[in-house]
ZAMARGU-4260 file (C-alpha; in steps of 0.2 Angstrom, whole numbers, plus 5000, padded with zeros to 4 digits):
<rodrens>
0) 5536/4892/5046 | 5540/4897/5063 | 5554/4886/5070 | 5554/4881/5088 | 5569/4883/5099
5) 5573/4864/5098 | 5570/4865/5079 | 5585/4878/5077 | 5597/4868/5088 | 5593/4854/5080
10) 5597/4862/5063 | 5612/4873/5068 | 5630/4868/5061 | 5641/4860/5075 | 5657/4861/5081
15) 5669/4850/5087 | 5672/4860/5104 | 5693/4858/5103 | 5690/4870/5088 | 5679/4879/5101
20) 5693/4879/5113 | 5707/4884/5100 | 5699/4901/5098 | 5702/4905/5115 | 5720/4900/5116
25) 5715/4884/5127 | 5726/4871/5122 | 5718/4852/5117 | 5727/4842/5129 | 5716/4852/5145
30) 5699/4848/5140 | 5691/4835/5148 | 5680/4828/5134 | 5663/4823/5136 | 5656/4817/5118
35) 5662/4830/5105 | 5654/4845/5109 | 5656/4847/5128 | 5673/4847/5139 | 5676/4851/5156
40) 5690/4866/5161 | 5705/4863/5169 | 5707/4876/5186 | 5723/4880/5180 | 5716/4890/5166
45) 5712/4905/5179 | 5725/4919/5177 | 5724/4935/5189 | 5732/4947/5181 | 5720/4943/5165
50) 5705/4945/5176 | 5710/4962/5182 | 5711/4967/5164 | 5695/4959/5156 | 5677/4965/5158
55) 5665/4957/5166 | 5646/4962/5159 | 5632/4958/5172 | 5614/4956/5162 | 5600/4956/5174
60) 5581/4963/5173 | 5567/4971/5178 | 5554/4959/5189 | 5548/4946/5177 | 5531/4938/5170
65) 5530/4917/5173 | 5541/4916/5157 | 5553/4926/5161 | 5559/4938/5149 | 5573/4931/5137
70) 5588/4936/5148 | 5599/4920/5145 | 5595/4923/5128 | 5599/4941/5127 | 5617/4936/5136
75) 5619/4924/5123 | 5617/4937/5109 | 5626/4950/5117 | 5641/4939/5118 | 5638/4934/5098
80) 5634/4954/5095 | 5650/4958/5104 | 5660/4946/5094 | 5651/4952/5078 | 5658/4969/5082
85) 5678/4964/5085 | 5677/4958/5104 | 5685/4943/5112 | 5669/4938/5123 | 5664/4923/5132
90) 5646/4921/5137 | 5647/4913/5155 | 5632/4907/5163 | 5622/4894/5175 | 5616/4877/5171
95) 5598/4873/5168 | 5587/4864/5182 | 5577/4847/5178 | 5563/4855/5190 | 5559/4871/5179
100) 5565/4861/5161 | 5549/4847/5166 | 5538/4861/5173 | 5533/4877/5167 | 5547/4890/5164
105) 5556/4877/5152 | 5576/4877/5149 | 5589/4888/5151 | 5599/4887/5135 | 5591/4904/5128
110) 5580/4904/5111 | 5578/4907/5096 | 5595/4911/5085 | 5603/4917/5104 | 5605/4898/5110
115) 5619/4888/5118 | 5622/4872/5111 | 5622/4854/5113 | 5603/4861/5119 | 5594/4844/5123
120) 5610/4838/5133 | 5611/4858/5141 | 5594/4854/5148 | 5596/4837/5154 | 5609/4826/5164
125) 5624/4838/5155 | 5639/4834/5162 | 5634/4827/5177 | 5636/4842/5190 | 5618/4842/5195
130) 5619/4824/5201 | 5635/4825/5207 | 5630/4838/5221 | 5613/4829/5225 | 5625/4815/5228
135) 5636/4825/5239 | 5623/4834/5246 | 5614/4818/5250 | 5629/4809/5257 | 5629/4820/5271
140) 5612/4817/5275 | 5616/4798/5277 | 5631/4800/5287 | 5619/4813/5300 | 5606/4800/5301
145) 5621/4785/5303 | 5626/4794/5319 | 5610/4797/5328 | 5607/4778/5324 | 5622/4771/5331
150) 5630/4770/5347 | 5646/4769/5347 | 5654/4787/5337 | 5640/4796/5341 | 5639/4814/5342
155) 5622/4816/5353 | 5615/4825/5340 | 5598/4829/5344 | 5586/4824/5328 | 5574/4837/5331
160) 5588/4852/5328 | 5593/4846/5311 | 5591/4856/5298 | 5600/4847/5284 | 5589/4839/5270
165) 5589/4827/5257 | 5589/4836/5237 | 5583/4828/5220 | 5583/4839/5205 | 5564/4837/5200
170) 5548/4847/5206 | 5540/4837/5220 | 5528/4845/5231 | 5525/4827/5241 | 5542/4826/5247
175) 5544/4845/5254 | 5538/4840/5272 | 5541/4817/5277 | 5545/4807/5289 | 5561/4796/5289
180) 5566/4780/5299 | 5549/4771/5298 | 5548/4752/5299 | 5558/4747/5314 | 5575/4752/5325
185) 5586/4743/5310 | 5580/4757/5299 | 5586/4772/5308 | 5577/4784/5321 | 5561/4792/5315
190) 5560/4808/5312 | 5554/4824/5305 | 5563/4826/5286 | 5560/4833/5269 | 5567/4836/5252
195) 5574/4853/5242 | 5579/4855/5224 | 5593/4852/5219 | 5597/4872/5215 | 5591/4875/5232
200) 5605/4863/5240 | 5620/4871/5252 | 5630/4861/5241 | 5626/4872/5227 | 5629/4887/5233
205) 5646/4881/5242 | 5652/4875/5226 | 5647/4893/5215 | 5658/4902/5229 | 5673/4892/5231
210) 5688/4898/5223 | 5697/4880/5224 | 5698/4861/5232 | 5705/4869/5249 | 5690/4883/5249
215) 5677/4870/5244 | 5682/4859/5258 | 5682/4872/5270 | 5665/4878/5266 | 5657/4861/5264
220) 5666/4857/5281 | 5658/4873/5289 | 5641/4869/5283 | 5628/4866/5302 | 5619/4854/5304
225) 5609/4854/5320 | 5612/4854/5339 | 5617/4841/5351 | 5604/4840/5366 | 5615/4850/5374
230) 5614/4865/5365 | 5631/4864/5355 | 5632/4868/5339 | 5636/4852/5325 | 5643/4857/5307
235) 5648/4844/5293 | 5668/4841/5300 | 5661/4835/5315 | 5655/4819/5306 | 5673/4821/5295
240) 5661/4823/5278 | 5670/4837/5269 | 5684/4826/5264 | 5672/4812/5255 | 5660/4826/5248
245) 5673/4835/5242 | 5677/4818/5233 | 5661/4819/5225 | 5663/4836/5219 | 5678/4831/5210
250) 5673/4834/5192 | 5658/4844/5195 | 5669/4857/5200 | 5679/4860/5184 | 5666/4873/5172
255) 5661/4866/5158 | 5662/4871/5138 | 5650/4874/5127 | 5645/4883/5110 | 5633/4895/5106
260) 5624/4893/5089 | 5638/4904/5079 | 5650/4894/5086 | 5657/4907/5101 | 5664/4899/5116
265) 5651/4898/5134 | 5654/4891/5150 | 5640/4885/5160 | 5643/4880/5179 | 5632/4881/5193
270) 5615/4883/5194 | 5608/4890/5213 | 5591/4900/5212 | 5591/4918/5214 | 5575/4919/5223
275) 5582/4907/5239 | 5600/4907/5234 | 5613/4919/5224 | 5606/4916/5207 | 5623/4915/5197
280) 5637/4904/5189 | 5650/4898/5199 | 5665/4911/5204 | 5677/4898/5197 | 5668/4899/5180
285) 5668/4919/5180 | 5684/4918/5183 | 5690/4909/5168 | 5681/4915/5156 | 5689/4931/5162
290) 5706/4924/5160 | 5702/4918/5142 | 5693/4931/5134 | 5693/4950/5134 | 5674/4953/5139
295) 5664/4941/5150 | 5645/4941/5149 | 5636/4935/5164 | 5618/4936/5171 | 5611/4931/5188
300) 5593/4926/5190 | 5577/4934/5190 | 5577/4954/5191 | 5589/4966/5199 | 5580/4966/5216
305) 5586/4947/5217 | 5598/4941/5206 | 5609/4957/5204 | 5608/4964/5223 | 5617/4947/5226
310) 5628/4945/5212 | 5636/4963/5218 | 5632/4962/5236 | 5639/4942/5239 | 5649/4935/5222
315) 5658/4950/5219 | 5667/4951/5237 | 5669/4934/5238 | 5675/4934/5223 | 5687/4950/5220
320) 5676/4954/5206 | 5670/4971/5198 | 5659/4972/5184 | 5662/4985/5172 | 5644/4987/5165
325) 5627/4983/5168 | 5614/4976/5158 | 5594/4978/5163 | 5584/4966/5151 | 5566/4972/5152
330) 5554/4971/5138 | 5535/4977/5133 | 5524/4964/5137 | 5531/4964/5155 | 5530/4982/5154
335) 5511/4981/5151 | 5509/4967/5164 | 5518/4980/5177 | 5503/4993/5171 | 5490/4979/5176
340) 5489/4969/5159 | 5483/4953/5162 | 5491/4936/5155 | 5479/4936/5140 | 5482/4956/5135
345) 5502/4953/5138 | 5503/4954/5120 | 5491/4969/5115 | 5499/4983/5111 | 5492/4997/5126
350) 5504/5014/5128 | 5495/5018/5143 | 5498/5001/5151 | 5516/5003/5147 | 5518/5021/5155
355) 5510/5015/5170 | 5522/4999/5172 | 5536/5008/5168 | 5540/5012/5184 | 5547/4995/5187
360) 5560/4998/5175 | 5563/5016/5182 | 5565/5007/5197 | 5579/4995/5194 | 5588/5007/5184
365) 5588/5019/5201 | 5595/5003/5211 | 5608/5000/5200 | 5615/5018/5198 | 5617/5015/5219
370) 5630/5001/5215 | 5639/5014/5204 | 5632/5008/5188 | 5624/5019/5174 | 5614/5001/5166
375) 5611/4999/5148 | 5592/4994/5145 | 5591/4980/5133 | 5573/4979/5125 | 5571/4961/5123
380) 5561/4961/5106 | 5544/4955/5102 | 5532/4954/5086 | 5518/4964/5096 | 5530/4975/5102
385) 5524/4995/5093 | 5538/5005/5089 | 5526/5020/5099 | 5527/5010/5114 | 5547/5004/5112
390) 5551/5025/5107 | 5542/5028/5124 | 5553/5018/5137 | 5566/5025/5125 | 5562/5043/5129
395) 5560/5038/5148 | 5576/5030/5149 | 5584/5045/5141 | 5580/5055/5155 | 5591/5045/5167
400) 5604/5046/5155 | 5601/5027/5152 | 5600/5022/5133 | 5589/5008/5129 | 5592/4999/5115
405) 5581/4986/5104 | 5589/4970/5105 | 5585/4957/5093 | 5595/4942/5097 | 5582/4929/5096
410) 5576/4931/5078 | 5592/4936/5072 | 5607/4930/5082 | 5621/4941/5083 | 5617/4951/5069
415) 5602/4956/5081 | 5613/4960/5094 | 5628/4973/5088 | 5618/4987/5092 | 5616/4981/5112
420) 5632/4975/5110 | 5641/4993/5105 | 5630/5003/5117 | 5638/4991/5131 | 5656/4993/5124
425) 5655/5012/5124 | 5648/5011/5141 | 5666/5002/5147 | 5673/5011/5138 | 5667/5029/5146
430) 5674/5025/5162 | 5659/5031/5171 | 5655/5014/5179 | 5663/5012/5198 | 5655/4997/5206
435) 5654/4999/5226 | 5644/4987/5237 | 5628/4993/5243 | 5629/4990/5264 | 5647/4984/5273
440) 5647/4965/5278 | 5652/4970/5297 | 5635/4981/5299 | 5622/4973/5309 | 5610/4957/5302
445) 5596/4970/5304 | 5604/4984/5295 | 5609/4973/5281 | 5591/4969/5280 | 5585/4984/5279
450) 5598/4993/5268 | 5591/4980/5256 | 5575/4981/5259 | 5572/5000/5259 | 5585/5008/5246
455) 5583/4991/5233 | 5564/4986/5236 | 5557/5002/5242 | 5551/4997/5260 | 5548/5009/5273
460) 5555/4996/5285 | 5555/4978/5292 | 5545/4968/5304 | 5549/4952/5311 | 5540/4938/5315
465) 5543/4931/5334 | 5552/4916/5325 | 5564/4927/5316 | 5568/4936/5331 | 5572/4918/5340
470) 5582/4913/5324 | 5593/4928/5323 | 5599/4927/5342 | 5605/4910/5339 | 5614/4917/5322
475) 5622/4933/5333 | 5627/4917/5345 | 5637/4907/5332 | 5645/4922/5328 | 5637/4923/5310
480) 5630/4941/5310 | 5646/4947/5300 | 5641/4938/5286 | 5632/4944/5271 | 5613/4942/5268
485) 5604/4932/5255 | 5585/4935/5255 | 5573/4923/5251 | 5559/4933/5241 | 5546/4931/5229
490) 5553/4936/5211 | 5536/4942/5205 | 5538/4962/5214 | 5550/4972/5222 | 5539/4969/5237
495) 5535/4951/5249 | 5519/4951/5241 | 5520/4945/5222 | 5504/4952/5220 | 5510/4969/5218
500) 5515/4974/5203 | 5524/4989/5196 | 5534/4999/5209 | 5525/4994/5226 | 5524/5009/5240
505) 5522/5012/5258 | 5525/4995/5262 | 5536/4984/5275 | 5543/4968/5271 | 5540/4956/5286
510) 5553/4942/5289 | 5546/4925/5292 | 5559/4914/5297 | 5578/4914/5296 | 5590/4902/5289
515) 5608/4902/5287 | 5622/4895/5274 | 5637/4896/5287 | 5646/4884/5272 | 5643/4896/5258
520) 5643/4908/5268 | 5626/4921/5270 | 5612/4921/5282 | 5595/4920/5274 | 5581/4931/5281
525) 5564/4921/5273 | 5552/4934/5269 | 5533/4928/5261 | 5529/4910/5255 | 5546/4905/5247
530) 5547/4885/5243 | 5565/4876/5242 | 5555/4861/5233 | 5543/4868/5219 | 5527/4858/5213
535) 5523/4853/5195 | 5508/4865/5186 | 5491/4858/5181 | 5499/4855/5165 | 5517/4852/5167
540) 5528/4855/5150 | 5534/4835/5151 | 5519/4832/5144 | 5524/4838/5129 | 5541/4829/5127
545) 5545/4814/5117 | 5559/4801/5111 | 5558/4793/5094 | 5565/4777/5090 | 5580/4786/5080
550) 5582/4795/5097 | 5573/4812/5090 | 5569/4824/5104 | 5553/4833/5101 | 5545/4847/5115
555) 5559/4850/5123 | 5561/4871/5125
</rodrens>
């Protein structure tokens, strides 16, 4: 009988997680217990002169189907496979979202035998973090609306400048665009508002990129709010917030501690998006699982073009980080899908279909050589996968001097994953690797843009819309343009248009509208239809959850 993922957590053997903790060498007396099988970290487990001697492994992929395909889970099983084969590793990763876990892509624990564990608590309130950035995130907002109501204090902020908005951690298309201060002057000055996700949030970014309290006040202190009605610029220590959302941020900045199914150690902290934010766990957790284990394996979201462009681009500098190896997850059935598969024939086997989407994978490898990496391909297995169609992207691989390897994590656990897990070790170990940042933060906005948008997506060039071009005078005037970018992008092609499969040519990328994360610390060029509040499918996956009396969990994934 074919287990669900749920089903295997639910079986799996336990451990208490100071046992966890004592195979890392972190003493009892710093965990901050939550129950027995999660505990916050203490900041004062970061050690730099370990980091600089660890490896840090970044998994990301090639463009994905709806689904995604499997890269949590092949982090998880590389980290397993890596300790199966002799080495010290952490898997560090980012926290599941309530929008996604209720909607349609599900958790973010991994699957199958390549899971992280406590999974129901994982995917629900965990350790609070989530709710303790909406709070701090939404305290803010309050204290904006406060000022333009009252007389006395007031910063002569002009309501119709601000660009600060409310966060909940659910899909809700009906809150993305409202209208606040209804009902009378007692209740506030009406105006035009609206609601992110929580993952969308400043807050979350701010908090993935500080390395301490001091930075993380800084950053939330720094974060803009709007303009006065004459033209001056207002950020979040103008209303004295940092101090009190800082508070908030108290425990929710600490990582937390986790197990995977065969009982190795995960941190799990921080959870931006990758297609409107930097996609990855927090600095501070990267950081400490460097300190505690020999090898680190990471991911950041979506595929390359996303995820990994920022995670080497923005985290890394921030961060004083460099990555020793890469990771591309790709696997068949998005293959086929890239070589024009639709969603019912993702699963029939079709050589042609996957020569022709192979280029999506040639793609990513090409983008990742040109931050110094030679990636390791990690075929992500599945049932319908034929071993002609696997020995092809093999072949193709080969002639890039990539190896790709057949990872099996998620029927098999660790065990699945020694082979991966050796061809990323040998791959440190070679020496070839030499990270280097794609552009230089002190170029212009528009050459940032385009370096990204031409050697990562394959554009010919960009185009702005007359909006943009407004928008990024006003950055240039705040003295933002040194910053790096973040771009807002569809996650379904390398291209604006998630219609276009495969590897898109002869194209521009057009940007829409610019936003910018003075707090966190990126400028955000919006290009295409990207939403900072997602809306629940036709058929949303909460209708298939369920609590017992006993307090079982059932359709959870």
């Amino acid at each position: 009988m074919h287990l669900t993922d749920l089903e295997i957590a639910q079986q799996a053997i336990i451990r208490p997680i100071q046992e966890i903790a004592a195979k890392v060498s972190i003493d009892a007396n710093d965990l901050e217990l939550y129950g027995k099988y999660k505990a916050k970290l203490p900041l004062k487990l970061i050690d730099e002169q370990k980091i600089a001697k660890s490896n840090l492994i970044l998994v990301t992929a090639i463009n994905p189907t709806p689904a995604g395909e499997g890269k949590t889970t092949v982090s998880i099983g590389l980290a397993d496979g890596l300790n199966k084969i002799g080495k010290k590793t952490i898997v560090v990763l980012r926290e599941p979202s309530l929008g996604p876990v209720f909607g349609m892509k599900g958790g973010a624990a991994g699957g199958g035998y390549s899971q992280v564990i406590p999974m129901v608590d994982i995917n629900l309130h965990f350790t609070g973090d989530f709710a303790a950035i909406e709070k701090a995130n939404n305290l803010l907002a309050a204290l904006i609306d406060n000022n333009i109501q009252n007389k006395s204090n007031n910063l002569n902020i002009d309501p119709r400048t601000v660009v600060w908005k409310r966060v909940m951690d659910m899909n809700d298309r009906a809150l993305r665009h409202i209208v606040i201060g209804l009902g009378g002057s007692a209740n506030g000055i009406p105006r035009e508002d609206g609601f992110n996700i929580t993952p969308a949030s400043e807050v979350m970014a701010i908090l993935c990129l500080s390395k301490d309290f001091t930075d993380l006040k800084n950053r939330l202190g720094n974060i803009f709010v709007g303009f006065t009605f004459d033209k001056q610029p207002i950020f979040a220590r103008d209303l004295k917030a940092q101090g009190a959302m800082a508070l908030l941020l108290k425990d929710a900045i600490q990582p937390n501690l986790v197990q995977t199914l065969e009982g190795n150690p995960a941190i799990l902290h921080g959870g931006p998006f990758a297609n409107i934010a930097q996609g990855t766990n927090s600095i501070i957790a990267t950081k400490t699982g460097l300190s505690l284990a020999d090898y680190v394996v990471t991911e950041a979201g979506f595929g390359a073009d996303l995820g990994a462009e920022k995670f080497l681009d923005i985290k890394c500098p921030y961060g004083g980080l460099r990555p020793k190896a890469v990771v591309i997850v790709a696997t068949i059935r998005a293959l086929r899908h890239h070589g024009g598969a639709k969603k019912e024939a993702y699963n029939t086997p079709d050589l042609d279909l996957v020569r022709k989407g192979f280029e999506n994978l040639e793609k990513h490898i090409e983008n990742c050589q040109k931050f110094g990496f030679t990636p390791v391909v990690a075929l992500n297995h599945f049932p319908t996968d034929s071993q002609e169609e696997i020995a092809y992207v093999q072949e193709q691989c080969a002639r890039f001097g990539v190896k790709a390897v057949v990872s099996k994590g998620f029927a098999h656990g660790g065990d699945g994953a020694t082979d991966l897990a050796q061809a990323v070790s040998d791959m440190i170990d070679s020496g070839q690797n030499q990270y280097k940042q794609l552009y230089d933060w002190n170029i212009s906005i528009e050459d940032k843009i385009k370096t990204i948008a031409t050697e990562i997506y394959g554009a010919d060039g960009v185009e702005y819309a007359a909006k943009a071009k407004t928008q990024l005078k006003t950055i240039k005037t705040l003295g933002f343009d040194n910053l790096p970018v973040c771009i807002a992008k569809t996650q379904k092609s390398l291209s604006d248009n998630e219609n276009k499969a495969g590897r898109p040519r002869g194209f521009n990328i057009t940007v829409r509208e610019f936003e910018f994360a003075a707090g966190a610390g990126f400028v955000i060029p919006i290009v295409g239809e990207i939403m900072r509040m997602p809306g629940l499918p036709a058929v949303p996956a909460s209708e298939g959850m369920d609590i017992d009396n006993e307090g079982n969990v059932t359709g959870l994934s």
